[in-house]
ROMILO-229517 format. One record per atom (N, C-alpha, C): residue number from 1; x, y, z. Coordinates in nm, 4 decimals, decimal comma. Atoms other than C-alpha are relative to their C-alpha. Example, Ala and Ser with C-alpha at 12.3 -4.5 7.8 and 13.67 -1.06 7.14 Angstrom:
<atoms>
1  0,0890  -0,1190  0,0000
1  1,2300  -0,4500  0,7800
1  0,0900  0,1200  0,0000
2  -0,0820  -0,1190  -0,0060
2  1,3670  -0,1060  0,7140
2  -0,0770  0,1090  0,0730
</atoms>
This chain:
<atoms>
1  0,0853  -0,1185  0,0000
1  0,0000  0,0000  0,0000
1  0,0895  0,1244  0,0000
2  -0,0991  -0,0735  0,0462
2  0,1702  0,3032  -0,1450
2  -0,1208  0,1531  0,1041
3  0,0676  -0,1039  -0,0477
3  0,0268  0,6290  0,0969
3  0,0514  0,1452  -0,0586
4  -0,1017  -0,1112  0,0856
4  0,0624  0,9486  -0,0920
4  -0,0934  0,1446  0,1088
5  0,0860  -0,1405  -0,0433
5  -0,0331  1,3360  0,0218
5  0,0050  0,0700  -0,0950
6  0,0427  -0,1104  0,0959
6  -0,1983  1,5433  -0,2125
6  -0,0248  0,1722  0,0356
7  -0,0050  -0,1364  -0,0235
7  -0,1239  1,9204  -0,2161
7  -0,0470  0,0831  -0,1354
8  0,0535  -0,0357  0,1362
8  -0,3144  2,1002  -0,4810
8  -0,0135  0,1792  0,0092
9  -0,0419  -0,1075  -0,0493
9  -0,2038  2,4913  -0,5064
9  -0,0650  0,1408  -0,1696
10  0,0676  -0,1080  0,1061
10  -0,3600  2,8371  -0,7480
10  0,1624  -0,0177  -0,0614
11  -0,0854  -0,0461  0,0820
11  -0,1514  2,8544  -1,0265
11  0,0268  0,1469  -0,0220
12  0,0006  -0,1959  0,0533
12  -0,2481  3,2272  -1,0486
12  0,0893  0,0494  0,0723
13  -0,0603  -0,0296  -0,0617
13  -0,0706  3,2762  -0,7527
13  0,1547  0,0534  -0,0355
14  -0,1279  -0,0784  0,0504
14  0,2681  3,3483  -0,9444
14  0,0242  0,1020  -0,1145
15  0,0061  -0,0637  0,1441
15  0,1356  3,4446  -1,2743
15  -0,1050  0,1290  0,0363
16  0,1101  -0,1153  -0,0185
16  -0,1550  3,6998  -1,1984
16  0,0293  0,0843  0,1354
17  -0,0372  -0,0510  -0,1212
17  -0,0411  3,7944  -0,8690
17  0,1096  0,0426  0,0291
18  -0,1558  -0,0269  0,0228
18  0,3628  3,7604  -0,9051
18  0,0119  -0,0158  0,1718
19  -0,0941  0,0619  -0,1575
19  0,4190  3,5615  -0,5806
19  0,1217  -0,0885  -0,0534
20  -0,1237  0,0273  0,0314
20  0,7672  3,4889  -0,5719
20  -0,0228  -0,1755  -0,0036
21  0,0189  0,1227  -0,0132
21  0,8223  3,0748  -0,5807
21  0,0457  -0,0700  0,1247
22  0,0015  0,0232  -0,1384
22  0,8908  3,0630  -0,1826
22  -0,1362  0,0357  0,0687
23  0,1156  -0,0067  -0,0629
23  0,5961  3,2193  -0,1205
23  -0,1146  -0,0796  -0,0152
24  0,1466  0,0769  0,0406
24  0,3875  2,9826  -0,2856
24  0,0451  -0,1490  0,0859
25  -0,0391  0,1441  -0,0533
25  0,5981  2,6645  -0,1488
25  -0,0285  0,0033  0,1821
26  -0,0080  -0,0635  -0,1601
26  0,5753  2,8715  0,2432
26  -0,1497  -0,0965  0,0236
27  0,0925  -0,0088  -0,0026
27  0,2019  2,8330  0,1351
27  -0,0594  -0,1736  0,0282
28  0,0170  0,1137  0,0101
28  0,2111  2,4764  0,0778
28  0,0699  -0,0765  0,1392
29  -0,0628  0,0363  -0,1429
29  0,4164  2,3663  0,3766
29  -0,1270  0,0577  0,1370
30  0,0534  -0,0393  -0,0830
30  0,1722  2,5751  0,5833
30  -0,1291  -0,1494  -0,0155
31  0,1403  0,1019  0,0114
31  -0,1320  2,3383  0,4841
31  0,0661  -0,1103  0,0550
32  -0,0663  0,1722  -0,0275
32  0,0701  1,9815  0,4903
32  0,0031  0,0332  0,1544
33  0,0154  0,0119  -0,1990
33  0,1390  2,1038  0,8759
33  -0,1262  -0,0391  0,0652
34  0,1502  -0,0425  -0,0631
34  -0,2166  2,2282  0,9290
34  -0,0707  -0,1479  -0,0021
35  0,0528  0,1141  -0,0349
35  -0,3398  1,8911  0,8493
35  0,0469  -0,1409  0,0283
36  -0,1066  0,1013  -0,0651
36  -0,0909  1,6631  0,9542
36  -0,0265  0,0006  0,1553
37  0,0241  -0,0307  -0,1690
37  -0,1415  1,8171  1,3240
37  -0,1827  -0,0217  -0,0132
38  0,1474  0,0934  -0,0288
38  -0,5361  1,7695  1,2474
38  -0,0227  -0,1457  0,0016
39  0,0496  0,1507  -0,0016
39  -0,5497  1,4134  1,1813
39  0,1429  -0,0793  0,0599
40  -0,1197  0,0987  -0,0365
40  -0,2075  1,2764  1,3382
40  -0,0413  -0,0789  0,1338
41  0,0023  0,0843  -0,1276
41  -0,3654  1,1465  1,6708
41  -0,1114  -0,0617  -0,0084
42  0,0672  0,0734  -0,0068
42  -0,6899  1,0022  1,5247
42  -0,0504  -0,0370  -0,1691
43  0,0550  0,0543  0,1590
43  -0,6473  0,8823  1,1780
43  0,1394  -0,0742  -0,0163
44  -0,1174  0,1281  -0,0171
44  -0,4373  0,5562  1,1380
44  0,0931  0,0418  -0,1025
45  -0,0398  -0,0423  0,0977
45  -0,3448  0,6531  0,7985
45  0,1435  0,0705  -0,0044
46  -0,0519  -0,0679  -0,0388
46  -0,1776  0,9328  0,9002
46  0,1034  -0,0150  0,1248
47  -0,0919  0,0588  -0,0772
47  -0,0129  0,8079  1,1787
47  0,0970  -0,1135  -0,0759
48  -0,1103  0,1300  0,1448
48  0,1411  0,5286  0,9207
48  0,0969  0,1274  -0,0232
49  -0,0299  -0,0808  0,0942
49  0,2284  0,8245  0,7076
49  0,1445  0,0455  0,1046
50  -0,0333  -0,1066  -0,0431
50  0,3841  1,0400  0,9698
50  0,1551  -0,1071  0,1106
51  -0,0370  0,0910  -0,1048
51  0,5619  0,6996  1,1705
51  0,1407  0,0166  0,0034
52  -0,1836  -0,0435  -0,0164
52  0,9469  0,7022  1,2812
52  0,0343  -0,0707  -0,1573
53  -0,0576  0,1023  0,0942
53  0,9850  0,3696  1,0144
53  -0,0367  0,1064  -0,1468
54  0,0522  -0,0310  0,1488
54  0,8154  0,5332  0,7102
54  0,0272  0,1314  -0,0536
55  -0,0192  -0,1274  0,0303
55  0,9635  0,9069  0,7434
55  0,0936  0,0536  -0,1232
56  -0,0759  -0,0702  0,1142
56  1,1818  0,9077  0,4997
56  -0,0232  -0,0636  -0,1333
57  0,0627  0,1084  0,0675
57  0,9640  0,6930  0,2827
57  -0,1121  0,0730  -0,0622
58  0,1040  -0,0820  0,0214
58  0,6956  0,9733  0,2438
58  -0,0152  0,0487  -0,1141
59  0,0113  -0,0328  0,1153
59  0,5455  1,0360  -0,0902
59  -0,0980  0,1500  0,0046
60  0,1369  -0,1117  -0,0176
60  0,3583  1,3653  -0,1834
60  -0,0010  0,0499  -0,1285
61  0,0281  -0,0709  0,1379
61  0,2464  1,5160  -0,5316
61  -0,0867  0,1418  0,0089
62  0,0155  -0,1874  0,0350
62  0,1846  1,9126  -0,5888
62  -0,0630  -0,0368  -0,0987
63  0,0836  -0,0239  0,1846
63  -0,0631  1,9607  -0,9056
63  -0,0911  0,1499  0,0715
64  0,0603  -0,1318  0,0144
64  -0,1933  2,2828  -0,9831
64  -0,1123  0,0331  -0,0624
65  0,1090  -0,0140  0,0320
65  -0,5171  2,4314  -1,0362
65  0,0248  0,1547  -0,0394
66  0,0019  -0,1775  0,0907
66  -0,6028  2,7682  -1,2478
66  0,0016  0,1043  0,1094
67  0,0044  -0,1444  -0,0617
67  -0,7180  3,0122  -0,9755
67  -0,1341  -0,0187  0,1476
68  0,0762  -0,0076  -0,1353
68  -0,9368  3,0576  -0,6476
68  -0,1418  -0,0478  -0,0130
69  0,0964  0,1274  0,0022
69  -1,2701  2,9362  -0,7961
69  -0,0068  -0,1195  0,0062
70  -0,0108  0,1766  -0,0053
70  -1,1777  2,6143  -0,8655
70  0,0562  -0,0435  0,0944
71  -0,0308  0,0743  -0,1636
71  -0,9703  2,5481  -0,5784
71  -0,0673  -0,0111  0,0881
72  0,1108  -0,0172  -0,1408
72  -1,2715  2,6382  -0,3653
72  -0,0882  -0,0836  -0,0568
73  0,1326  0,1319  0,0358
73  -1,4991  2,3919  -0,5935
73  0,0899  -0,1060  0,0501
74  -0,0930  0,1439  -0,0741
74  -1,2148  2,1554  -0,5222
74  -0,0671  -0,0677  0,0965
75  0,0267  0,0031  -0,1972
75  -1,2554  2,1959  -0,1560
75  -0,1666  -0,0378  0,0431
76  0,1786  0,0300  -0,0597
76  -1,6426  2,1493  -0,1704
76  -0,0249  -0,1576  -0,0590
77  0,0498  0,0892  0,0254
77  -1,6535  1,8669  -0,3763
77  0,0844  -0,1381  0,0927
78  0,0154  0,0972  -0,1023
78  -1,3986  1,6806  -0,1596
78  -0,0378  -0,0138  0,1331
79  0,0957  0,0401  -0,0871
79  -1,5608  1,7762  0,1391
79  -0,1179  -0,0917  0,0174
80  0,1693  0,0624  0,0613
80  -1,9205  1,6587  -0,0128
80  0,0304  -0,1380  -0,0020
81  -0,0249  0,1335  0,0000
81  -1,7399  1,3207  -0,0488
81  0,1270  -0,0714  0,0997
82  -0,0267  -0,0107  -0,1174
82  -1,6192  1,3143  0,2762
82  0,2114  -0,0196  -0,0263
83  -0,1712  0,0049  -0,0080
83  -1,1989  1,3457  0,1833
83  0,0352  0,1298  0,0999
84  -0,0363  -0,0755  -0,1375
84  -1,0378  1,4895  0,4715
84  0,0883  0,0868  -0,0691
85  -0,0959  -0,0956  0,0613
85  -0,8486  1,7945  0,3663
85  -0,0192  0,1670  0,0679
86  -0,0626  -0,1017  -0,0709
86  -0,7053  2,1299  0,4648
86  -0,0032  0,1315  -0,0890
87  -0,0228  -0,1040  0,1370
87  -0,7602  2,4700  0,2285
87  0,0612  0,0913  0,0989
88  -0,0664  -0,1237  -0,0901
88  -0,5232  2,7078  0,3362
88  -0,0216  0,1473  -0,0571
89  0,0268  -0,1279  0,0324
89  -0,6010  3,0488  0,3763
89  0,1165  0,1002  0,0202
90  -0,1125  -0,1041  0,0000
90  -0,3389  3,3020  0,3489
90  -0,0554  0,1696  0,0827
91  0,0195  -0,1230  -0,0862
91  -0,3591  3,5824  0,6670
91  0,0886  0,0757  -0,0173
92  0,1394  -0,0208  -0,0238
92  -0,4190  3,8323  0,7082
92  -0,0557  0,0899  -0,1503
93  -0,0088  -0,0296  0,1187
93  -0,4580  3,8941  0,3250
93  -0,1340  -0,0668  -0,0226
94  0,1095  0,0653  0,0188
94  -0,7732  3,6469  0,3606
94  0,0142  -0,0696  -0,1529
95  0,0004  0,0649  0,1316
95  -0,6575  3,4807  0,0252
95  -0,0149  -0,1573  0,0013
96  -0,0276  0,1629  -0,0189
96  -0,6874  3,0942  -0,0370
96  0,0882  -0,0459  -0,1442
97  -0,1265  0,0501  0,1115
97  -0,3845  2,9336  -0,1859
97  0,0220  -0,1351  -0,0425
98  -0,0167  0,1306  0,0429
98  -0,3938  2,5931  -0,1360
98  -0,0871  -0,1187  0,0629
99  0,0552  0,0751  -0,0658
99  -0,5476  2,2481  -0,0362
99  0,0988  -0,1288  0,0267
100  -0,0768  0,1022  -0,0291
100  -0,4002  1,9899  0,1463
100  -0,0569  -0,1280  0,0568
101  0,1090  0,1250  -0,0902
101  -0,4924  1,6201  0,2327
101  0,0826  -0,0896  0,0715
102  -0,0641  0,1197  -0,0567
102  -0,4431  1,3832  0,4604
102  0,0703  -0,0994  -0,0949
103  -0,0799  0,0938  0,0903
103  -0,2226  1,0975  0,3616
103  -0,1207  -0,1219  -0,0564
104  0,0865  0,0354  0,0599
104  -0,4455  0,8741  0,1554
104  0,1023  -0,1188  -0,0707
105  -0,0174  0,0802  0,1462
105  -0,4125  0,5659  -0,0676
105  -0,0505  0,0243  -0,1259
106  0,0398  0,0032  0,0918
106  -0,3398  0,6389  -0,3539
106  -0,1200  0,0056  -0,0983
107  0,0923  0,1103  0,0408
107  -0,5980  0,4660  -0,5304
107  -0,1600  0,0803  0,0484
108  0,1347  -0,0532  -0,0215
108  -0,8713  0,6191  -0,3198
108  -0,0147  0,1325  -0,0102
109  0,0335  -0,1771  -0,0301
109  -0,8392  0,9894  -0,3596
109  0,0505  0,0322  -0,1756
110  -0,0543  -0,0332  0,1289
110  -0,6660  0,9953  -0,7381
110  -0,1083  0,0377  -0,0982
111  0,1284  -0,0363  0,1155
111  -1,0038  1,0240  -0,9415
111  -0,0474  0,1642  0,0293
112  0,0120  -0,1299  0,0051
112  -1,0233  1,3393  -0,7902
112  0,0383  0,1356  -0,0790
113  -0,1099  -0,0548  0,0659
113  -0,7623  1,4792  -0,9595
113  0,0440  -0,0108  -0,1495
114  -0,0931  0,0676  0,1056
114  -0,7044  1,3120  -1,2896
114  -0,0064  0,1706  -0,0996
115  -0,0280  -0,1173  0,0969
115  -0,7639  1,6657  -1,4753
115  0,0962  0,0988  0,0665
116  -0,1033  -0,1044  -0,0264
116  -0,4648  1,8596  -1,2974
116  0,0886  -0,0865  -0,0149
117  -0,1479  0,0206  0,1144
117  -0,0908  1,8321  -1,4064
117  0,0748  0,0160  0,1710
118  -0,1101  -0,0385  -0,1019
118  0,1949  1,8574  -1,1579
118  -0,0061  0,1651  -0,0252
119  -0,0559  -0,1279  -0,0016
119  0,2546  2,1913  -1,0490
119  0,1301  0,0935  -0,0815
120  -0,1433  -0,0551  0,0631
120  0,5524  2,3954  -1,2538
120  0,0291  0,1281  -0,0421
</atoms>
């Protein structure tokens, strides 16, 4: 069982906005925390994910989405189908930059995604 974490981030964010490419990665690190510390003491998964044996074993894929609508349909539709995940909001600018999920198989969270690309 291959456990991956999906981080899915506005593309606009560098191009329409001209955030440097730390600020967008700051952005992404902020989420992976945010929900790493939500689900690390009652989601097995995640505890796998996060374990002494498997730390340096940790998979994660970035893909990028166009711009703040869609990342926020993102965020509703995997709520609506109960995927545990994290949209980070960028204070105190109130912007949303990214979404982050628990660690997941593969397998069960990938159909979500098949129309975004790696991030670049």
């Amino acid at each position: 069982m291959t456990l991956i974490q999906y981080i899915i981030v506005r593309k606009d964010l560098m191009k329409a906005l001209k955030w440097n490419i730390g600020a967008v990665i700051t952005q992404c690190c902020h989420a992976v925390a945010a929900i790493n510390e939500m689900t690390r003491d009652n989601d097995e998964l995640t505890k796998q994910y996060l374990s002494t044996e498997n730390i340096d074993k940790m998979h994660k894929c970035v893909l990028g989405i166009e711009n703040q609508e869609k990342l926020e349909e993102l965020h509703k539709k995997l709520n609506d189908n109960g995927v545990i995940s994290k949209l980070w909001i960028e204070q105190p600018e109130n912007i949303p930059t990214c979404i982050a999920l628990k660690p997941y198989e593969k397998e069960s969270v990938q159909e979500y995604f098949k129309d975004l690309k790696l991030m670049r």
